[in-house]
VOROVO-539109 format. One line per field, with one value per residue (C-alpha): residue number from 1; x, y, z; residue in three letters. Coordinates in steps of 0.05 Angstrom, whole numbers. Example, Ala and Ser with C-alpha at 12.3 -4.5 7.8 and 13.67 -1.06 7.14 Angstrom:
<nodes>
seq <- 1	2
X <- 246	273
Y <- -90	-21
Z <- 156	143
type <- ALA	SER
</nodes>
This chain:
<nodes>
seq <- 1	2	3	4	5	6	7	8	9	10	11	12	13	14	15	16	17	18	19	20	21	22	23	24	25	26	27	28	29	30	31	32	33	34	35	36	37	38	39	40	41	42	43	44	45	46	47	48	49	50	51	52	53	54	55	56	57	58	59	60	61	62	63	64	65	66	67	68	69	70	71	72	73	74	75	76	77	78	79	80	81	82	83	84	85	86	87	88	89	90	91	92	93	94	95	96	97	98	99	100	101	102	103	104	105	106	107	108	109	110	111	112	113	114	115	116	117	118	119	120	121	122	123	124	125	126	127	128	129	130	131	132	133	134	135	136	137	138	139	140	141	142	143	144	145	146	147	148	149	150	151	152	153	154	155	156	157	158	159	160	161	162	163	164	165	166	167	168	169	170	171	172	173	174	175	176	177	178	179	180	181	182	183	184	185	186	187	188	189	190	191	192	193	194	195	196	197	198	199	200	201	202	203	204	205	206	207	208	209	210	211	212	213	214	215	216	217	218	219	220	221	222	223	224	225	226	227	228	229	230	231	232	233	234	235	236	237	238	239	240	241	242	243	244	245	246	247	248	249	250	251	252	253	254	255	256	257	258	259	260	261	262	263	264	265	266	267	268	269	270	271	272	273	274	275	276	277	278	279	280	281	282	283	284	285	286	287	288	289	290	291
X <- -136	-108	-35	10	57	8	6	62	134	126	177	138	168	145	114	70	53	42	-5	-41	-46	-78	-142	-144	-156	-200	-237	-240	-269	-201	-205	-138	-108	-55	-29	-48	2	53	65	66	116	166	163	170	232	261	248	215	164	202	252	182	185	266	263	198	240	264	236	211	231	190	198	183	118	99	98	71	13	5	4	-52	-97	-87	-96	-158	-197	-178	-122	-78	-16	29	9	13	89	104	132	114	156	130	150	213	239	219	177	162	84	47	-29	-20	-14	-43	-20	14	-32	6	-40	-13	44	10	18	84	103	56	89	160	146	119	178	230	262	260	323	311	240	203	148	92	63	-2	-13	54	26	85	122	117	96	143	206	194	194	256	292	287	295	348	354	278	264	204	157	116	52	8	-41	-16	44	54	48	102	140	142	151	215	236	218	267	312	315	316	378	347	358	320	251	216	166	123	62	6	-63	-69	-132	-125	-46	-16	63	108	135	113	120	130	86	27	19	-32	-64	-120	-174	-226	-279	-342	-365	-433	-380	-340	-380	-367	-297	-269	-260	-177	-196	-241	-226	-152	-138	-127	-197	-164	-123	-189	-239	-259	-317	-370	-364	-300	-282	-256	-191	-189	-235	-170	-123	-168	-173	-103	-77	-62	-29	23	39	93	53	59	72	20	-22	-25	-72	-102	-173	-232	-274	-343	-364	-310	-258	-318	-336	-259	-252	-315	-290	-228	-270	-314	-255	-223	-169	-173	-114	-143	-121	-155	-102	-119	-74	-57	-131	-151	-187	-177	-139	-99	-120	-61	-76	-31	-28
Y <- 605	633	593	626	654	700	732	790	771	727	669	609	550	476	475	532	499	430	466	507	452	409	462	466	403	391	441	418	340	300	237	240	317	321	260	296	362	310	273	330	369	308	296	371	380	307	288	233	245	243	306	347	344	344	401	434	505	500	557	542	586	620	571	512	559	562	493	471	516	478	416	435	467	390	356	388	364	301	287	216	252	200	233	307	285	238	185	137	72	-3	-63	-19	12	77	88	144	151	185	180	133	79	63	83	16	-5	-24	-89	-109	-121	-181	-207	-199	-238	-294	-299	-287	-345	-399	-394	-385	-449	-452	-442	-386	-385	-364	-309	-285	-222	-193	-127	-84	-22	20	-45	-53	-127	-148	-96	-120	-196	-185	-140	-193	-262	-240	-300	-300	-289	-243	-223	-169	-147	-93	-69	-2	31	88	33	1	60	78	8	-1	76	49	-13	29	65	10	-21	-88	-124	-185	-163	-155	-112	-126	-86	-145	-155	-216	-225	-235	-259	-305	-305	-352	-417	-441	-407	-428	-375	-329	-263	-209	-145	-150	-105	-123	-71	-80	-25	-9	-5	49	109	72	78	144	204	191	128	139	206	203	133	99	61	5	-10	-12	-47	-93	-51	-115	-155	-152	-228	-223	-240	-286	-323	-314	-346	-410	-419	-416	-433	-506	-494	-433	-454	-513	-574	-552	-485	-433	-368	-313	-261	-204	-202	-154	-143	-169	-224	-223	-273	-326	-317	-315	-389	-406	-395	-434	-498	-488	-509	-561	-524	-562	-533	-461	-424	-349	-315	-243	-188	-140	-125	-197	-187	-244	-212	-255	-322	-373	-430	-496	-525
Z <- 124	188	179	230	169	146	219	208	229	284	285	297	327	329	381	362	292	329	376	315	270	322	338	250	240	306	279	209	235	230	283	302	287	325	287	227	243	264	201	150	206	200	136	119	171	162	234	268	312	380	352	352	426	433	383	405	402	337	292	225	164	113	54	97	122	52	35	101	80	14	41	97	44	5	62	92	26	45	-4	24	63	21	-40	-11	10	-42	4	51	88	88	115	142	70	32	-22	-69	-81	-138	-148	-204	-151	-90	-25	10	75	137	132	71	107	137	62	58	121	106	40	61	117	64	22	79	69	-12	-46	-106	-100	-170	-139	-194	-162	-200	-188	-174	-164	-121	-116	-47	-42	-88	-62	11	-8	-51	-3	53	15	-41	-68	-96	-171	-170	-237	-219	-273	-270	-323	-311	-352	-305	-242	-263	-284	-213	-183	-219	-201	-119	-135	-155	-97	-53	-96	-111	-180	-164	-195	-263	-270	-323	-360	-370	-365	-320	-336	-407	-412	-371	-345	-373	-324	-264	-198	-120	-99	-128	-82	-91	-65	-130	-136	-94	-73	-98	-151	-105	-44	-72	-41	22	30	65	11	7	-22	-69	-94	-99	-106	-183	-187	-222	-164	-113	-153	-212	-222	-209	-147	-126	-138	-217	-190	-146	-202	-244	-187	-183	-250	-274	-197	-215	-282	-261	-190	-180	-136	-64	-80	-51	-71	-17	-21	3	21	40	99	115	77	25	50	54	-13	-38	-5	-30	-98	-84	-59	-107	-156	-121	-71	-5	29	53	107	124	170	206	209	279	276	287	213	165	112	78	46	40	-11	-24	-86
type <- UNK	UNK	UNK	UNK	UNK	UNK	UNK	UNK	UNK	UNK	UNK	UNK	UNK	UNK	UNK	UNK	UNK	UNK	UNK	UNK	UNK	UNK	UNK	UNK	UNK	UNK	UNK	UNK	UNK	UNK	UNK	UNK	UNK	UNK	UNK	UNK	UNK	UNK	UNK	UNK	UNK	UNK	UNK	UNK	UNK	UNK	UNK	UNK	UNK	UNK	UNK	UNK	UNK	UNK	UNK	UNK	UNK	UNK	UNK	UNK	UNK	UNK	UNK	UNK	UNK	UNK	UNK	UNK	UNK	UNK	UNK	UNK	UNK	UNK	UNK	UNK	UNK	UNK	UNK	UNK	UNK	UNK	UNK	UNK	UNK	UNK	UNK	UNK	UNK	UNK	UNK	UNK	UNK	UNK	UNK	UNK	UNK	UNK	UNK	UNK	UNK	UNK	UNK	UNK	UNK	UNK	UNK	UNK	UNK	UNK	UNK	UNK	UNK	UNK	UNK	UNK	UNK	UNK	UNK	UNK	UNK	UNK	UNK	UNK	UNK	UNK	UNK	UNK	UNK	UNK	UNK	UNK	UNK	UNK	UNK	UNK	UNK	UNK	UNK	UNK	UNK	UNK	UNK	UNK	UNK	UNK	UNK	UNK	UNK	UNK	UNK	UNK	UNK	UNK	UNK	UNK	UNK	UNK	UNK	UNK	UNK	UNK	UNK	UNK	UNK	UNK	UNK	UNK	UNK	UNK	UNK	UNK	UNK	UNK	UNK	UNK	UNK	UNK	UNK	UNK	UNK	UNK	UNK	UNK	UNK	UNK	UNK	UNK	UNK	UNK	UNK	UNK	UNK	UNK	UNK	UNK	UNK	UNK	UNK	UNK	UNK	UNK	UNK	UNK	UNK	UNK	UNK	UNK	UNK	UNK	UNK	UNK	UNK	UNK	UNK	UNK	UNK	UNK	UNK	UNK	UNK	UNK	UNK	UNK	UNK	UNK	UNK	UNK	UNK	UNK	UNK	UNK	UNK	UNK	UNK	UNK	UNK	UNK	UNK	UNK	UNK	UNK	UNK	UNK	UNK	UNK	UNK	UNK	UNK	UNK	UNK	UNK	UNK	UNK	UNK	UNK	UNK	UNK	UNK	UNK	UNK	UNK	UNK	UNK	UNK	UNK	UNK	UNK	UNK	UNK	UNK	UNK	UNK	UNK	UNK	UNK	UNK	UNK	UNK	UNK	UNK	UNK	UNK	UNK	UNK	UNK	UNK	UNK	UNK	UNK	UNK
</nodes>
């Protein structure tokens, strides 16, 4: 595929497989391909992106060739870098990614600070997360406020699997991951805050979403496969009866017309306290709901 280590015995530097890797995926329609080169070169030498330029001269070895050559073939057909590398960071710590979960979104992060803020001042805060996935919600929110008592459920065995591998790895002992169907068991207690990144693209939106999404990413993580509002249905029916009073649900929504129609579900039930809030795209992405 024209990879510089197939071209005799030529040492190739950095900067030569920055400058090649930015024509091959030009050339093979990536929007941003210099960005593209970037990240699997730092994740494959350990560097951050400014020690590209500091060691632009640095020659790369055969091995790390070969795998470099791997990853572009995986890549090209569109295959999420965090999967190709098997890591990723969010909300500032690391996480190890497998295609059994989805691949954390730096808007999601939006989620976590809403949630971290609205039980700042609570003392051992009881947090229900539904929907663990890599753990990333509920790792960031226990890795900043370690006093919080986190459940985390997710329908999936192997999700789980890897969300408690990812606390691990972050050295945190303040969550339980669960396997449950939330939509047909319901957590013991009552909690001071419900937080969620539920499935919530519509099945006939599916074909919409860019090809790392939907051909790499678990399905049962993306969508209920009806109208992308089974969920939140869940959340305002059972809202009142697992949340403390005055405690709060925070939770992720789509784009377009789907955060209307989450708070229309929410009035719809009785919820008068409803606030949408954007993210650093000025989209309303999270939905913040007092009890």
């Amino acid at each position: 595929m024209g990879l510089p280590a197939e071209k005799g015995n030529q040492i190739w530097r950095v900067i030569d497989i920055l400058n090649w890797g930015e024509d091959y995926f030009k050339s093979r329609g990536f929007e941003s391909p210099k960005q593209e080169i970037e990240w699997l070169l730092c994740d494959l030498l350990n560097y951050k992106r400014i020690d590209l330029y500091v060691q632009f001269e640095q020659p790369i070895l055969r091995p790390q060739l070969n795998q470099l050559k791997d990853w572009v073939k995986r890549r090209v057909v569109r295959e999420p870098l965090q999967y190709i590398t098997g890591k990723t960071e969010f909300y500032g710590y690391q996480f190890n990614i497998t295609p059994d979960v989805l691949v954390p979104r730096p808007e999601t992060e939006r989620v976590v600070d809403v949630a971290l803020h609205t039980i700042g001042t609570i003392k051992n805060p009881k947090v229900l997360e539904v929907g663990s996935g890599s753990g990333c919600i509920a790792i960031a929110i226990g890795a900043e406020k370690k006093d919080a008592l986190i459940e985390s459920v997710d329908v999936s065995e192997t999700a789980i699997t890897q969300a408690k591998k990812n606390a691990d790895l972050n050295k945190l002992s303040n969550i339980d991951f669960k396997v449950m169907d939330f939509l047909k068991k319901i957590p013991k207690g009552r909690f001071d805050l419900l937080v969620s990144n539920p499935p919530y693209i519509p099945e006939n939106e599916m074909r919409e979403t860019m090809p790392e999404v939907h051909q790499y990413e678990p399905k049962i993580a993306l969508t209920d496969e009806l109208d992308g509002l089974t969920f939140y249905r869940r959340f305002a029916e059972l809202g009142k009866s697992i949340i403390k009073p005055g405690g709060w649900l925070v939770l992720e929504v789509g784009l377009g017309e789907h955060p209307s129609k989450a708070v229309d579900i929410f009035q719809s039930a009785g919820y008068t306290k409803l606030e949408l809030i954007s993210d650093y795209n000025s989209d309303e992405r999270v939905l913040k709901i007092q009890i």
